[in-house]
KOLROTI-142465 format. One record per residue (C-alpha): x, y, z; residue in three letters. Coordinates in steps of 0.2 Angstrom, whole numbers, padded with zeros to 4 digits, always signed. Example, Ala and Ser with C-alpha at 12.3 -4.5 7.8 and 13.67 -1.06 7.14 Angstrom:
<sites>
+0062-0022+0039ALA;+0068-0005+0036SER;
</sites>
This chain:
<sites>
+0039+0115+0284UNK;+0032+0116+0301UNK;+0040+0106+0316UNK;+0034+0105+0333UNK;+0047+0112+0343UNK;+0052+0106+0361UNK;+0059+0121+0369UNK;+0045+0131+0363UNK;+0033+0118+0367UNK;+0022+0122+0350UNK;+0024+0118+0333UNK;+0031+0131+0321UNK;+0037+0136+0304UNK;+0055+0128+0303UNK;+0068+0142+0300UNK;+0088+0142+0298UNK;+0104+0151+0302UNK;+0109+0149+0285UNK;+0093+0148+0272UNK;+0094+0134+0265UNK;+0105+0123+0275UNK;+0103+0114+0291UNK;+0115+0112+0305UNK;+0107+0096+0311UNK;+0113+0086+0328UNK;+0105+0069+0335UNK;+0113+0063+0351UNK;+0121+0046+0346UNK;+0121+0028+0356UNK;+0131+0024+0373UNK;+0141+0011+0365UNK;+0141-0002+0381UNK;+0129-0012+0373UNK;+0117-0018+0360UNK;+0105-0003+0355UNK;+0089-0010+0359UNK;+0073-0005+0348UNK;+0066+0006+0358UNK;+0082+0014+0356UNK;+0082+0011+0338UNK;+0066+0021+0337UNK;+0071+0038+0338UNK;+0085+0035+0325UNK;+0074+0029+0315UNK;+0063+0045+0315UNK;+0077+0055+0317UNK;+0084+0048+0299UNK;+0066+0051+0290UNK;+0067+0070+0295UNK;+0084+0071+0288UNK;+0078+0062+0273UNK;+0064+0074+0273UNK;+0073+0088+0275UNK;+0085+0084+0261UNK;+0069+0080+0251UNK;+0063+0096+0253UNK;+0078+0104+0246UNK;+0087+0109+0261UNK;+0106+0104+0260UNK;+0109+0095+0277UNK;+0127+0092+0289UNK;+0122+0080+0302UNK;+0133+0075+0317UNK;+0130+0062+0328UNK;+0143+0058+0344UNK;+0148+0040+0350UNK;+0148+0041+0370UNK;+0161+0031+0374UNK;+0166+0038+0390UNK;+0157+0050+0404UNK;+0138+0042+0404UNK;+0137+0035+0422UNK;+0123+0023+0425UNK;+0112+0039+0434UNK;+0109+0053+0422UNK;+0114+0064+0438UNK;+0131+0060+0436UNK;+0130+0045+0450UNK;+0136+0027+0447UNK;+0148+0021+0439UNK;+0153+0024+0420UNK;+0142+0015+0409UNK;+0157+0010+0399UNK;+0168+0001+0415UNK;+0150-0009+0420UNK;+0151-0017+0400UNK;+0169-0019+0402UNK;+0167-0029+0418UNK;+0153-0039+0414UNK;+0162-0046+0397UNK;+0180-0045+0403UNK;+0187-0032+0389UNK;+0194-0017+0388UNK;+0184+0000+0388UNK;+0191+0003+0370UNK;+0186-0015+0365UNK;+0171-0012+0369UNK;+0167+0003+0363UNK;+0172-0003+0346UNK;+0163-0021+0346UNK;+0145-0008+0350UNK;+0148+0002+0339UNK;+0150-0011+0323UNK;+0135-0018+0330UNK;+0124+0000+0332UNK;+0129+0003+0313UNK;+0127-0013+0309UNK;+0109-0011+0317UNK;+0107+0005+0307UNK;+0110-0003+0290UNK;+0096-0017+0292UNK;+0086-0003+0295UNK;+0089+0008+0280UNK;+0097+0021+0295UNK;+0109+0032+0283UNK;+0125+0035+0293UNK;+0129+0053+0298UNK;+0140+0065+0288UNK;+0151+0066+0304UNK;+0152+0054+0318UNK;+0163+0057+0332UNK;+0168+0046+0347UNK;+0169+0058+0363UNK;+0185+0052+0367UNK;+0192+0061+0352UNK;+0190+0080+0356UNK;+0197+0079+0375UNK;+0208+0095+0371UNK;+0190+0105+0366UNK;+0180+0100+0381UNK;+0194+0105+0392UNK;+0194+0123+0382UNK;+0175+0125+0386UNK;+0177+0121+0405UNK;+0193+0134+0407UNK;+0181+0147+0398UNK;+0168+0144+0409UNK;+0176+0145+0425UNK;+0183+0163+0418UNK;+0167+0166+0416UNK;+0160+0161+0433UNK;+0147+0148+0426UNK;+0156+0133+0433UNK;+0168+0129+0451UNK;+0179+0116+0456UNK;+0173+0107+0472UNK;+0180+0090+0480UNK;+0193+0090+0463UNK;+0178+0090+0451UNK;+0172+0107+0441UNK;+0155+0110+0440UNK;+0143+0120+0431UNK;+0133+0133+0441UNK;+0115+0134+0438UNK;+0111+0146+0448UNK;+0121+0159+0437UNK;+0109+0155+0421UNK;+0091+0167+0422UNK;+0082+0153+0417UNK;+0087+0133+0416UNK;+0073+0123+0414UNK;+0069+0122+0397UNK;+0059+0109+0389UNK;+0047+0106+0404UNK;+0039+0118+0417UNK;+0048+0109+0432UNK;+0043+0108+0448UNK;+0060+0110+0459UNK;+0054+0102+0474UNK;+0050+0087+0461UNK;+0068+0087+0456UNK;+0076+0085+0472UNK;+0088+0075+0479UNK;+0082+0057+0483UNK;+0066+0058+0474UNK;+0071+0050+0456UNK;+0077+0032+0459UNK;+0097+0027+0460UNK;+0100+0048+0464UNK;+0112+0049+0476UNK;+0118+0066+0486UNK;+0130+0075+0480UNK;+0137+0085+0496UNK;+0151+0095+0480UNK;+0135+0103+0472UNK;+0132+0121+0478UNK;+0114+0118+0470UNK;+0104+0102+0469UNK;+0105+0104+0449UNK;+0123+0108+0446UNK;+0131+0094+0436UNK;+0148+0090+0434UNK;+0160+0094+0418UNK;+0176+0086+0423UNK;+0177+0073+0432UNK;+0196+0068+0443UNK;+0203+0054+0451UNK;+0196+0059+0467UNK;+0179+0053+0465UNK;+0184+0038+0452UNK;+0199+0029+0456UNK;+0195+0015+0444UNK;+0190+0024+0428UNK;+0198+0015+0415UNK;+0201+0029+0403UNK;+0208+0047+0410UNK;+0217+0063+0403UNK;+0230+0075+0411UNK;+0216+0094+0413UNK;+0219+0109+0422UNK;+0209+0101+0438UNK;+0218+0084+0438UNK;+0219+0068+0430UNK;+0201+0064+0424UNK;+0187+0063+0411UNK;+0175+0075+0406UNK;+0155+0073+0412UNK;+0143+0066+0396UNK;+0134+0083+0394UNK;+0148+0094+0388UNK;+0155+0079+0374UNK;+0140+0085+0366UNK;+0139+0102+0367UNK;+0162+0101+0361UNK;+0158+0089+0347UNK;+0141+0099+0338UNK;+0152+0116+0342UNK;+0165+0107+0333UNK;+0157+0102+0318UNK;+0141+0111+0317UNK;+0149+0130+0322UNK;+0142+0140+0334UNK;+0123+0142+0328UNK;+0112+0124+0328UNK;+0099+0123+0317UNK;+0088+0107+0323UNK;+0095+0096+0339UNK;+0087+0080+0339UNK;+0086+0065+0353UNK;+0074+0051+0365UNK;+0061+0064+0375UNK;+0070+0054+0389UNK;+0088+0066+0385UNK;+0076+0082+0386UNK;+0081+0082+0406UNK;+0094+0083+0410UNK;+0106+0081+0397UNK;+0099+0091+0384UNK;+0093+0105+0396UNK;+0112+0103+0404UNK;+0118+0107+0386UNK;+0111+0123+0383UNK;+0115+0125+0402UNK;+0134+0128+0395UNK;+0136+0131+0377UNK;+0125+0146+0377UNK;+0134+0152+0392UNK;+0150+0147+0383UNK;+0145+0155+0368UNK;+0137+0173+0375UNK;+0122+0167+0365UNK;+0106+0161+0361UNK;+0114+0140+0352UNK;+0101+0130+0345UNK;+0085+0136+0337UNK;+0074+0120+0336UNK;+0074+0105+0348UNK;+0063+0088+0342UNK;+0061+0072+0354UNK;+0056+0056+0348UNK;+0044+0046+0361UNK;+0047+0031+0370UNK;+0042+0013+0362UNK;+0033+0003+0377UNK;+0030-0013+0381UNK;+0013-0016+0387UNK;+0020-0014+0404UNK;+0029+0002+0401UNK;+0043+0010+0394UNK;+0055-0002+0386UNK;+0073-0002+0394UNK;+0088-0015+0395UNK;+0090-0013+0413UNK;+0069-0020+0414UNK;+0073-0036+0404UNK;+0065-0033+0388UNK;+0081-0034+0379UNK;+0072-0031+0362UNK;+0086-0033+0345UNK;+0085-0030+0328UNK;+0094-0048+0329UNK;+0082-0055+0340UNK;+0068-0048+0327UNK;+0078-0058+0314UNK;+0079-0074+0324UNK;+0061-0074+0326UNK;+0061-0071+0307UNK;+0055-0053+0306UNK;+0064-0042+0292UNK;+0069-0026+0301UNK;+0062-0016+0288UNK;+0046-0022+0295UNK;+0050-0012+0310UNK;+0054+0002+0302UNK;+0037+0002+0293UNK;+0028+0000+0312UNK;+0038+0013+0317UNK;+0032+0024+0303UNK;+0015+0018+0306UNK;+0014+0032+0322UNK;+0018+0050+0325UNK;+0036+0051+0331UNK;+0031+0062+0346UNK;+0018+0048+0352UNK;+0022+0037+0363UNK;+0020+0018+0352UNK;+0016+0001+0360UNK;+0027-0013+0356UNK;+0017-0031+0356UNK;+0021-0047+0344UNK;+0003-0045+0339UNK;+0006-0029+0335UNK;+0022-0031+0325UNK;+0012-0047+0317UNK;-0001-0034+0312UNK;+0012-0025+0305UNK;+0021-0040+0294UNK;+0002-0042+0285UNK;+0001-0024+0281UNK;+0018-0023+0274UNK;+0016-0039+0263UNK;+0001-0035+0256UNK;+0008-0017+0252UNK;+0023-0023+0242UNK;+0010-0037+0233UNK;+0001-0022+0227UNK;+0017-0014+0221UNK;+0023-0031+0212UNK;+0006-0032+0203UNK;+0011-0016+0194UNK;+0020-0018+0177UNK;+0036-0007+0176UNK;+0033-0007+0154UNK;+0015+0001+0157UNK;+0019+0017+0145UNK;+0030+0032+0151UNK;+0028+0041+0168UNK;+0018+0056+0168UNK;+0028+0068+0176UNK;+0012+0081+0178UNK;+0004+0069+0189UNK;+0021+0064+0198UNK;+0024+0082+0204UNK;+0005+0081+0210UNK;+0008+0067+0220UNK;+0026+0073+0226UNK;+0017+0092+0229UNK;+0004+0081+0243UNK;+0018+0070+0250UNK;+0029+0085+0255UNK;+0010+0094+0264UNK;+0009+0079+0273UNK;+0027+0077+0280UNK;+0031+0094+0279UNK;+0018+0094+0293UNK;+0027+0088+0310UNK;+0035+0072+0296UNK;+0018+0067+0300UNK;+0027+0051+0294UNK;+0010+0040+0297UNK;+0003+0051+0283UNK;+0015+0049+0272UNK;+0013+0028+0271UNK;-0005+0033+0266UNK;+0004+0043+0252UNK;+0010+0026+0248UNK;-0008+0019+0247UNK;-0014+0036+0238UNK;-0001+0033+0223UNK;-0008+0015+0220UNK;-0026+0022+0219UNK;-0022+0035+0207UNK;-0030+0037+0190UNK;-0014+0033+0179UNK;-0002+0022+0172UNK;+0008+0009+0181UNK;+0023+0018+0177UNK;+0019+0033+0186UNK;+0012+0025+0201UNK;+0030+0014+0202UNK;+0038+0033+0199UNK;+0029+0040+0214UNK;+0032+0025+0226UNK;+0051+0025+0222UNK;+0051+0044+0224UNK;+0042+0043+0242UNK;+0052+0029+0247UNK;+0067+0042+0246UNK;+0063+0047+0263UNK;+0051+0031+0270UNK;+0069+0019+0267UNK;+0056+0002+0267UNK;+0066-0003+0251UNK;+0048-0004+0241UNK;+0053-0004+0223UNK;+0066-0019+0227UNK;+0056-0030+0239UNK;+0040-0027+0225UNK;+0054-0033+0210UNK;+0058-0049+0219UNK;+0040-0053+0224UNK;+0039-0052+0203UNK;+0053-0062+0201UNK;+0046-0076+0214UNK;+0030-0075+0206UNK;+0035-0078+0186UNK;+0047-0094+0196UNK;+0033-0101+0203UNK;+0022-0098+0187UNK;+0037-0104+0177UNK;+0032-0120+0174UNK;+0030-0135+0160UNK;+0017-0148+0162UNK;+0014-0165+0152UNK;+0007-0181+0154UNK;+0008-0177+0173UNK;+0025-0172+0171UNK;+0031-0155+0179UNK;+0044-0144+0175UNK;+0049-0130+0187UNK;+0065-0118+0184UNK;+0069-0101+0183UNK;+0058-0095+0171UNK;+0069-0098+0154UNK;+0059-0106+0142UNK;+0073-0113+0134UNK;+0080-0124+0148UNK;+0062-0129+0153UNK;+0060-0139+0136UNK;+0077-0148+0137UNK;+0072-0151+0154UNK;+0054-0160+0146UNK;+0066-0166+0133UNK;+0076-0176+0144UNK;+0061-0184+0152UNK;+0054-0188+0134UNK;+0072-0198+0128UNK;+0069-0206+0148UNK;+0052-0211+0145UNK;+0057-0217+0129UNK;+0073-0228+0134UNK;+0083-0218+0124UNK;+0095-0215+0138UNK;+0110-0211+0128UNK;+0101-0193+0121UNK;+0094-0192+0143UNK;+0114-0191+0147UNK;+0117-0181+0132UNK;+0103-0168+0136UNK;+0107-0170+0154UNK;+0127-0165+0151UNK;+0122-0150+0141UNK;+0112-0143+0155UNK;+0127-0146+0167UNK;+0139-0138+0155UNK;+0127-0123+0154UNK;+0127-0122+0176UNK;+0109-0133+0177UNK;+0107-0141+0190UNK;+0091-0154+0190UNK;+0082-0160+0207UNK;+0072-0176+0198UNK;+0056-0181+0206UNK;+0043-0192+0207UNK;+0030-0180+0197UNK;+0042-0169+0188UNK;+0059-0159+0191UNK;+0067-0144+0196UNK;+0080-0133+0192UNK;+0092-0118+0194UNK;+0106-0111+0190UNK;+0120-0115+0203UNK;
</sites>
């Protein structure tokens, strides 16, 4: 497998600590609000690759935080606590709303076919760890306390830029909007790993430390939790290119300075989702949900198919022509799959492991996941039973998620409905495709037609008995089963 990797800046054969298995980290949602889709995007990505990766045979432990404290509303460490700002503005508690977000992030994540990871972890649970790595790395000289807060020393590391060749002057002080001097920081670039009551009064939620009563800073929840879960040696880091600077850059900052050496092997950023007038974000006002897909009556595995639809590390374009665009596409895929009969002879497992053999080239290349809907497309064109073709679909969808087998197995059974008719003298019967009820049903409009009310009734009470229930019209009936 070959994965472009972002602190190498090329793509490369993908190797782990262990062979075979796969330390895997994705940085998880700030849980102060509703995950918007652009949001939604890298998750999306970030579970195919895991998908993948557990295709391919590698056995995976995936960790994913909940930032429920520490992320101020300037990546800088400026602001306010993103948390307090969502408790204020709906009148709750910190906790509350930590908790409502994150039913609804999950609950986001299940529309979408996003499989949970093995281990989430809130960062308000492992206080006690992040406090550990501060006191070891002021022992070690990497961090300082200043104005009551500690610090992490940038100036003590060879080399801190990682993922982009910076420009310092670009990075200074007042240059990137809402960044505030802080007169604390020996260096412009030092960021903060506890935070006291000095500096925040108000926070809602704080811990007794070494330094003061206080929080810790958002980068070091990740760094605590992954060492936590995923040991001292990370396979594959995952995340929005927007978390390259400088929370994932801050992370390596201090856990390879913590851990005396090199962490996390392989880095992968998903690209933003735009709007036609630029990258998509809450505090812009295109507030894009899932739900508000589904009140516009869009199925969000719909998205996840226009997601799929683009490289992950290319930037997509989010337009209602262009999600229309992809509602066509995805319908007429899943009525190709419906036209195939499940009963055409057995699967030919030759051919399968064929197909399967091209599907892992093409995802095993960057989850050149655009490639691997073409798979899709390839496996309906190829020269062999409808078995086989509905074995290789079901086996790529696996990884793709777009529920293709079941949406294609209830466009079949709405099409033998719909086909499920009886028709005489004008007359129409329409049910659920049970041959049996539809000629009691005809039968009862025979004794009608006849006057032979008594057998109608008779009829009609049999069909109640059995759970029928019958919509009479003018040119025929319906019914189902209630």
């Amino acid at each position: 497998m070959y994965l472009y990797n972002s602190a190498t800046h090329k793509k490369e054969e993908f190797k782990t600590h262990t062979p075979g298995h796969v330390e895997m980290y994705t940085c998880g949602p700030t849980v102060y609000h509703f995950a918007h889709i652009g949001n939604l995007r890298s998750y999306i990505m970030e579970d195919v690759l895991e998908k993948y990766l557990r295709y391919a045979g590698y056995d995976v432990n995936r960790v994913m935080n909940i930032t429920d404290v520490g992320h101020l509303t300037s990546d800088a460490d400026e602001g306010e606590d993103k948390m307090l700002k969502g408790a204020r503005r709906e009148h709750k508690t910190v906790m509350e709303i930590a908790q409502f977000y994150t039913d609804a992030f999950f609950a986001d994540c299940e529309k979408l076919n996003i499989k949970r990871p093995d281990t989430v972890q809130p960062a308000t649970g492992l206080i006690e760890d992040y406090i550990r790595i501060v006191s070891t790395l002021i022992d070690k000289g990497y961090a300082y306390l200043a104005g009551g807060n500690v610090y992490f020393d940038t100036s003590k590391l060879s080399r801190y830029y990682i993922f982009n060749d910076h420009n310092e002057d670009d990075l200074a002080v007042g240059v990137r909007e809402g960044v505030e001097e802080d007169t604390n920081k020996k260096n412009k670039n030092d960021f903060v790993l506890w935070f006291t009551k000095s500096k925040f009064e108000d926070q809602a939620l704080k811990w007794d430390s070494p330094w003061g009563v206080g929080y810790p800073g958002w980068h070091i929840e990740c760094s605590g939790i992954s060492m936590k879960y995923n040991g001292e040696y990370l396979d594959l880091h995952c995340g929005g290119v927007d978390n390259a600077f400088p929370h994932h850059t801050n992370e390596i900052a201090q856990s390879e300075s913590y851990l005396g050496h090199p962490w996390c092997s392989h880095w992968c950023h998903v690209a933003h989702l735009n709007t036609e007038g630029g990258k998509m974000s809450k505090s812009k006002g295109e507030f894009l949900t899932v739900s508000l897909l589904e009140e516009k009556g869009y199925d969000p595995i719909v998205y996840r198919f226009f997601c799929l639809q683009s490289h992950y590390r290319k930037a997509l374009v989010f337009s209602w022509e262009n999600l229309d665009n992809a509602v066509v596409a995805f319908n007429k895929l899943v009525a190709k799959i419906a036209a195939l009969k499940p009963d055409d002879g057995a699967v030919d497992e030759a051919v399968l492991r064929e197909y399967k053999d091209k599907f892992n080239t093409q995802m095993g290349n960057d989850l050149n996941s655009s490639m691997g809907v073409t798979a899709l497309y390839d496996a309906l064109k190829a020269k062999t039973n409808d078995a086989t073709k509905l074995a290789i679909i079901g086996d790529f969808d696996t990884v793709l998620s777009l529920d293709l087998l079941k949406k294609a197995a209830a466009k079949r059974e709405e099409t033998a409905k719909a086909a499920a008719t009886q028709t005489a003298g004008g007359y129409t019967v329409t049910g659920e495709g049970d041959p049996a009820i539809d000629a009691l049903v005809m039968a009862r409009y025979e004794a009608k037609k006849a006057k032979n009310f008594a057998e109608a009734d008779r009829i009609r009470d049999e069909l109640k008995a059995q759970g029928i229930e019958i919509v009479d019209a003018k040119d025929g009936a319906t019914w189902k089963r209630v």
